[in-house]
C-alpha positions, 0 to 999 in steps of 0.5 A, a space after each residue: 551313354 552307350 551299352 554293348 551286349 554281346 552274344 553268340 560266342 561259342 566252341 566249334 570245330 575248324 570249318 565250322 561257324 559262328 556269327 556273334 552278336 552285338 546289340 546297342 543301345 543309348 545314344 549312338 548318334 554320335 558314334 560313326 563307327 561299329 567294329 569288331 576286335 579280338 584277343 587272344 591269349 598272350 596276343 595284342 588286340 587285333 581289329 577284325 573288322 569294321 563298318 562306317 556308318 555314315 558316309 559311304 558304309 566302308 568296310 574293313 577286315 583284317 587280312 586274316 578273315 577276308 572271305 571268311 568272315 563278314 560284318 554287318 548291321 541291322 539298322 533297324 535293331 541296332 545290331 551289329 553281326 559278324 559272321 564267321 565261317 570257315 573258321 580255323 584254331 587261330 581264330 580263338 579268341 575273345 572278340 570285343 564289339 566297339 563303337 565310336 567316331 572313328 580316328 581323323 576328320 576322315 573317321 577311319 573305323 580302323 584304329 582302336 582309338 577312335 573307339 569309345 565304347 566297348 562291349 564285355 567279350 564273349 569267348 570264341 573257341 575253335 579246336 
């Protein structure tokens, strides 16, 4: 099994930041990839970004964050980061972190599917 514990949300104002945190632990041998996704109200869940890894350590962000957000991991804790900066009121909503193998032979850390664990949620407020 594989827990999730997310921390680091928050409310702060437009321009400001935030960087969630998302520590694991069990077996995540398995799991290839670590991502972030996010949900806001009335909204579908939308992945936010993303790191491979193995192999080459891709990393993924979705068009809305690119240059303002930035996902890394401390290999050593086994924690996973998102910074956020410059962040806008569009921006709110709860942020789910997630791990898993990743969809494909290729393990594409993208798709929500290739995704089998899932943090609680911690809420992220921009107003």
């Amino acid at each position: 099994h594989v827990q999730l514990v997310e921390s680091g949300g928050g409310s702060v104002q437009p321009g400001g930041s935030l960087r969630l945190s998302c520590a694991a632990s069990g077996n995540t041998y398995s799991s290839h990839c670590m991502g972030w996704f996010r949900q806001a109200p009335g909204e579908e869940r939308e992945g936010v970004a993303s790191i491979r890894i193995g192999s080459d350590g891709l990393l993924t962000y979705a068009d809305s964050v690119k240059g303002r957000f930035t996902i890394s991991k401390d290999n050593t804790k086994n924690i996973l980061y998102l910074q956020m900066d410059s962040l806008k009121p569009e921006d709110t909503a709860i942020y789910y972190c997630a791990t898993g193998p990743g969809e494909g032979y290729g393990g594409d850390c993208q798709p929500a599917r290739g995704y089998w664990y899932w943090g609680q949620g911690t809420q992220v407020t921009v107003s």
